[in-house]
C-alpha positions in Angstrom: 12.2 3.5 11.5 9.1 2.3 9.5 6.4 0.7 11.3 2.9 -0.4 10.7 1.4 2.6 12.7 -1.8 2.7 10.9 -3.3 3.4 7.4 -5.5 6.4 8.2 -7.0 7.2 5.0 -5.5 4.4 3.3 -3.6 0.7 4.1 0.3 1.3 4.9 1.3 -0.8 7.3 5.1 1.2 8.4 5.8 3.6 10.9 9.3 5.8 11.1 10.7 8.6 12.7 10.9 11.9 11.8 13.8 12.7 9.3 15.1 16.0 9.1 15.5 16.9 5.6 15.2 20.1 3.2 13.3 18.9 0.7 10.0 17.6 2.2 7.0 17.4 0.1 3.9 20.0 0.9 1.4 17.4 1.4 2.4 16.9 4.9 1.3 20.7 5.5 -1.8 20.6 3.6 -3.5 17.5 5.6 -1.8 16.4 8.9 -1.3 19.4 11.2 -4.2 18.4 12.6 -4.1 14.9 12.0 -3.1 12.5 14.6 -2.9 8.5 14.9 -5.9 6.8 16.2 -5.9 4.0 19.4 -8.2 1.0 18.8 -8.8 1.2 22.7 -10.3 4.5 21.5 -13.0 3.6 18.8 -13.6 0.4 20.3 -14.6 2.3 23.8 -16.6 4.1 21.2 -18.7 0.8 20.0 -22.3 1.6 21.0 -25.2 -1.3 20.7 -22.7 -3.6 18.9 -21.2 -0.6 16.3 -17.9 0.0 15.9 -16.9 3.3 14.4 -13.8 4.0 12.8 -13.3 7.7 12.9 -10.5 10.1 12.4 -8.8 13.1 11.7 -7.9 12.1 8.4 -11.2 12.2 7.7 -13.2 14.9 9.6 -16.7 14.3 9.8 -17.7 11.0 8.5 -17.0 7.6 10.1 -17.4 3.5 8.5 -19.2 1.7 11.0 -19.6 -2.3 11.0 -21.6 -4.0 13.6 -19.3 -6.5 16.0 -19.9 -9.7 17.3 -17.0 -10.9 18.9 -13.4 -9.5 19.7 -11.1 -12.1 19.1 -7.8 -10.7 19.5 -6.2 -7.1 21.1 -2.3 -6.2 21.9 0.2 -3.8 22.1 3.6 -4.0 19.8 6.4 -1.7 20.1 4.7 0.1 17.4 1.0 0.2 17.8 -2.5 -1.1 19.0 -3.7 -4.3 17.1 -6.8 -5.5 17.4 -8.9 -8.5 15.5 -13.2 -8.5 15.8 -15.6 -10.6 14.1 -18.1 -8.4 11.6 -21.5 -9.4 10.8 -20.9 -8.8 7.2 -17.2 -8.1 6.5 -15.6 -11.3 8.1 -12.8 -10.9 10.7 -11.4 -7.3 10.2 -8.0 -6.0 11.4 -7.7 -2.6 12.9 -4.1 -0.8 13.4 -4.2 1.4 16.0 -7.7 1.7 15.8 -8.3 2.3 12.1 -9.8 -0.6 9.8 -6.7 -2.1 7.8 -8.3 -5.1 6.6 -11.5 -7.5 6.6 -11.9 -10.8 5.2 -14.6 -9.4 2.7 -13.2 -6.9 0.5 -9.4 -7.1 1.1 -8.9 -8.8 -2.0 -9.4 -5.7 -4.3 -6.4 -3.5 -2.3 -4.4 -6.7 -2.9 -4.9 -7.3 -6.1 -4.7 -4.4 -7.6 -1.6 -3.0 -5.5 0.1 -6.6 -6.7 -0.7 -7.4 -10.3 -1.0 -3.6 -11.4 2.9 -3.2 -11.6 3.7 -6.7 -12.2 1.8 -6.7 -15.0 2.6 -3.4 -16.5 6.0 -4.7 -16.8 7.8 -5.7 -20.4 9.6 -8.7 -19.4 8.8 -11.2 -16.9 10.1 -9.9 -13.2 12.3 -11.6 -11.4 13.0 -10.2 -7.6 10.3 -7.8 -6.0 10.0 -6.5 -2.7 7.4 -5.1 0.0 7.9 -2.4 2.3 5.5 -3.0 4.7 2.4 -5.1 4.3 2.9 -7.4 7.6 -0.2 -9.1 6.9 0.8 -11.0 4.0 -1.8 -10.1 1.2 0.8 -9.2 -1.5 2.8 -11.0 -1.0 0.1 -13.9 -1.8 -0.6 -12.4 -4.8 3.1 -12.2 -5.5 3.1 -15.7 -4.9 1.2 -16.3 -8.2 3.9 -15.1 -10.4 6.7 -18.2 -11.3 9.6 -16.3 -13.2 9.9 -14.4 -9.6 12.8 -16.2 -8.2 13.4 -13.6 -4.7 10.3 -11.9 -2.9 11.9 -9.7 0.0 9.3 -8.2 2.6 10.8 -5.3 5.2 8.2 -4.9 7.9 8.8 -3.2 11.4 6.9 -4.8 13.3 6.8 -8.6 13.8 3.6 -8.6 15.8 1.2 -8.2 12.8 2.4 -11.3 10.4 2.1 -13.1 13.8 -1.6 -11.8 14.1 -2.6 -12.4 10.7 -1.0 -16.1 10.3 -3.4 -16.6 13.3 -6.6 -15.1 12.2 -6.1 -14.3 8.6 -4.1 -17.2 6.8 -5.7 -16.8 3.6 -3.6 -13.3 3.7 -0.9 -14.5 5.1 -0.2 -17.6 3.3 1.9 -16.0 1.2 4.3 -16.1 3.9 4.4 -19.7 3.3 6.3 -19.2 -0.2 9.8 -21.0 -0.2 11.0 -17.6 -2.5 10.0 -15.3 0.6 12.7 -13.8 2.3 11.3 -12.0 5.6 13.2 -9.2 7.1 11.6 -7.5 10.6 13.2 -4.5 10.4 13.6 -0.7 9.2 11.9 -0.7 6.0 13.3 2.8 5.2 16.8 1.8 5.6 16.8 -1.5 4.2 15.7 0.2 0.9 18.4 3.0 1.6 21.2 -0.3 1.8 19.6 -1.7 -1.2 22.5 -2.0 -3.8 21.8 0.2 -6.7 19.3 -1.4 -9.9 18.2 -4.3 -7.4 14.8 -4.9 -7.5 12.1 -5.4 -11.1 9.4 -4.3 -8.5 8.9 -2.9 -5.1 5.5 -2.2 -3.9 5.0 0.4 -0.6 2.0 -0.9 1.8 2.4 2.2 4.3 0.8 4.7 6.4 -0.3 8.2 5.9 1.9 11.6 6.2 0.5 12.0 9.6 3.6 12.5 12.6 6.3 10.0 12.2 5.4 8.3 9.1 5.2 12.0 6.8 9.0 10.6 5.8 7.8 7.8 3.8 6.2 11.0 1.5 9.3 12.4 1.2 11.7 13.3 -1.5 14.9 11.6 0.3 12.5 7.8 0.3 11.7 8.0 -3.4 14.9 8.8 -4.3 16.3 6.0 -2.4 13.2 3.5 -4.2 14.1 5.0 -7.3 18.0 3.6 -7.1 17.1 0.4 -5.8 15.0 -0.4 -8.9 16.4 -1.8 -12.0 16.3 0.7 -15.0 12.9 -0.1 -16.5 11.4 -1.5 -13.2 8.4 -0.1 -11.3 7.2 1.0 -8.2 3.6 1.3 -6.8 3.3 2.9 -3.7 -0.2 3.7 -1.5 -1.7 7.3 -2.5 -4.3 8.1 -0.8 -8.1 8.7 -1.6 -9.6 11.3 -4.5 -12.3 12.5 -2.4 -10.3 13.6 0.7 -6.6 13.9 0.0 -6.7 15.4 -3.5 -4.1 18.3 -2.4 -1.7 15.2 -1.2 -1.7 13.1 -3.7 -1.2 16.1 -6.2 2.1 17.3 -4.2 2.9 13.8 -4.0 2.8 13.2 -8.4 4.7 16.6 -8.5 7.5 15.1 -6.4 7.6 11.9 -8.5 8.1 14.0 -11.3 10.9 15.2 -10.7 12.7 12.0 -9.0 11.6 9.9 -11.9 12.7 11.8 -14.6 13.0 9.8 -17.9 11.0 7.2 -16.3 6.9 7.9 -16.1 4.2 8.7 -13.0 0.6 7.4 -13.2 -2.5 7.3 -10.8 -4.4 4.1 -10.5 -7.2 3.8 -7.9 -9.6 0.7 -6.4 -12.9 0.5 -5.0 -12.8 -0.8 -1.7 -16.1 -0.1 0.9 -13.8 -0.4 4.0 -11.6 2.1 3.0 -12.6 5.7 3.7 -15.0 6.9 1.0 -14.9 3.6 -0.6 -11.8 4.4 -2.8 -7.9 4.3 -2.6 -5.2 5.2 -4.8 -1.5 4.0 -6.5 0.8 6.2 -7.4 3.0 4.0 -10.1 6.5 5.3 -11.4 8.7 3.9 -13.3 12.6 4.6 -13.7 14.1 5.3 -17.4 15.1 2.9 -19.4 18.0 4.5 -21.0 18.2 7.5 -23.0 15.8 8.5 -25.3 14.0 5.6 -24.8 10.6 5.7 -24.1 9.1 4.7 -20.6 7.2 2.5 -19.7 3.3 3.2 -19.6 1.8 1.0 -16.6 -1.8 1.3 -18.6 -1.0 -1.7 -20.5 -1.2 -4.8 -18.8 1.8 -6.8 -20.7 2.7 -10.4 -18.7 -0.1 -12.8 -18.5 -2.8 -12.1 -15.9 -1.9 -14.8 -12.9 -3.5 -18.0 -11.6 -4.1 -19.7 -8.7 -1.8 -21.8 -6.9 -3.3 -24.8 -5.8 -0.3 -26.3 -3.1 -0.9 -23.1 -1.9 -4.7 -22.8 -1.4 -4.3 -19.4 -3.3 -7.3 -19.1 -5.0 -8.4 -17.6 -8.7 -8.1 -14.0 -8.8 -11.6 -11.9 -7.7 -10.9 -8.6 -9.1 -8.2 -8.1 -11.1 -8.6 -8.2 -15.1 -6.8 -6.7 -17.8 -10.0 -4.8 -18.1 -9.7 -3.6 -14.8 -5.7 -3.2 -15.4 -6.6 -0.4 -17.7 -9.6 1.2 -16.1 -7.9 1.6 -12.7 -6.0 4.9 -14.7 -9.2 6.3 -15.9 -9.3 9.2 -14.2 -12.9 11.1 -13.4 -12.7 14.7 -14.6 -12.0 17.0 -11.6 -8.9 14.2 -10.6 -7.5 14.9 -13.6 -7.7 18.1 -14.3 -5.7 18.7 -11.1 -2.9 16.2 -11.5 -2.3 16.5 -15.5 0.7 18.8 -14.8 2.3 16.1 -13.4 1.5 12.2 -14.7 3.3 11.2 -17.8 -0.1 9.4 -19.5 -3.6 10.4 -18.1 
């Protein structure tokens, strides 16, 4: 079972249980023995003259702090500790079991770029996409923006947090509000396993870190099971982690891709984000073959047109995303790339 346990070092909003399987990727040993999930009660008991702290063992030594005024919202689901406070500079900002998942401020550039990165990379317009994950709405808003998309599926685990974030974040979660969304509380992992074979043009991963139950969703057995549910030239863009503390995991993580997505491509994209830990966060994009000896795709040209804003929907003109930005996102600084060049198709 997937679940929005918490993003750690990055946004994923799934938690599952532990899978038994042969072919796990080394990641999970390199970073999350140690690691464990966070409580909000925790940090929050931690606040001292109005500062929250959001620390971890994800990220050993260093902590984002943003000074409170007012906490609006805290619960328990079946899953985890959700909690909604009012920044002084960041807006309203949702924590998952105590770790920052999203403020009013600066979500937009996760969004964005996690949305129109893969849509836009594609050849022909898309016409069904699904998220895995992201219970607070914010792709699927930006999904919203695309007309030749005639289904938008969302799995999510846990009911609780579009509930939350219809309450205290609807310009994230109007994108529930799209007559093309199809929501589904349940197992994301198994609904993509019972996903008939060349289904989906896109399917974008908002999930959690390797750390306990959710090291599955890093797995070979998951990306396999993404990799059949997507049509043969389609795309998937998946949460990987942050440069500056989880090189070792995302490199396992491209070396796995590899070898699922063979005949198809793997790239590294990344975002600057300041509520994310060290500011930056990572996509790992693969596409699936097209046929053979036909070339893959490469997701570093932006190809559809970039997307709009939709008025009846109060969805507003994009703030980050550009086809300049498209293509930057896989620039790669040196020491990145020099560690991951065995294994991405382009970069």
């Amino acid at each position: 079972v997937e679940s929005s346990m918490h993003r750690l070092a990055a946004r994923w909003r799934l938690q599952v249980p532990r899978i038994s399987s042969s072919s796990k990727a080394c990641a999970h040993k390199m970073s999350s023995d140690k690691a464990a999930p966070g409580t909000a009660d925790k940090n929050l008991n931690a606040i001292k003259d109005g500062w929250f702290t959001e620390v971890s063992t994800m990220w050993p030594g260093q902590g984002l702090s943003l000074q409170v005024k007012e906490i609006l919202y805290q619960g328990k689901s079946d899953f985890q500790d959700v909690c909604v406070f009012q920044s002084e500079s960041y807006g309203r900002v949702l924590l998952l079991d105590g770790v920052v998942q999203a403020t009013q401020r600066d979500e937009f550039s996760y969004q964005e770029l996690m949305a129109h990165l893969p849509m836009c990379a594609l050849e022909a317009p898309p016409k069904k996409a699904l998220v895995v994950g992201g219970g607070d709405g914010g792709v699927l808003r930006e999904l919203a923006r695309y007309p030749s998309l005639e289904e938008l599926h969302i799995a999510e685990i846990d009911g609780m947090v579009p509930e939350v974030s219809k309450k205290f974040f609807p310009e994230m979660a109007v994108g529930f509000s799209d007559p093309r969304v199809k929501v589904n509380i349940c197992d994301g992992i198994k609904y993509v396993q019972d996903t008939p074979e060349d289904t989906y043009d896109v399917i974008i991963v908002d999930s959690s870190d390797p750390v306990g139950p959710a090291e599955v969703l890093f797995e070979k057995p998951f990306f396999e099971a993404l990799h059949r549910a997507l049509k043969p030239g389609g795309i998937i863009c998946t949460q990987a982690e942050s440069l500056w503390l989880h090189l070792p995991i995302i490199k396992a993580l491209a070396a796995m891709c590899k070898e699922v997505f063979v005949g198809g491509s793997v790239s590294y994209a990344f975002t600057t984000i300041p509520t994310y830990p060290s500011g930056q966060i990572g996509m790992m994009l693969c596409s699936k073959a097209k046929g053979p000896g036909v070339p893959p795709l490469d997701p570093r040209t932006p190809r559809q047109p970039v997307p709009s804003a939709v008025p009846k929907m109060e969805i507003p003109d994009l703030r980050y995303y550009t086809q300049d930005v498209h293509s930057a996102a896989f620039v790669l600084p040196k020491f990145a790339r020099d560690e991951l060049s065995g294994s991405l198709t382009f970069q």
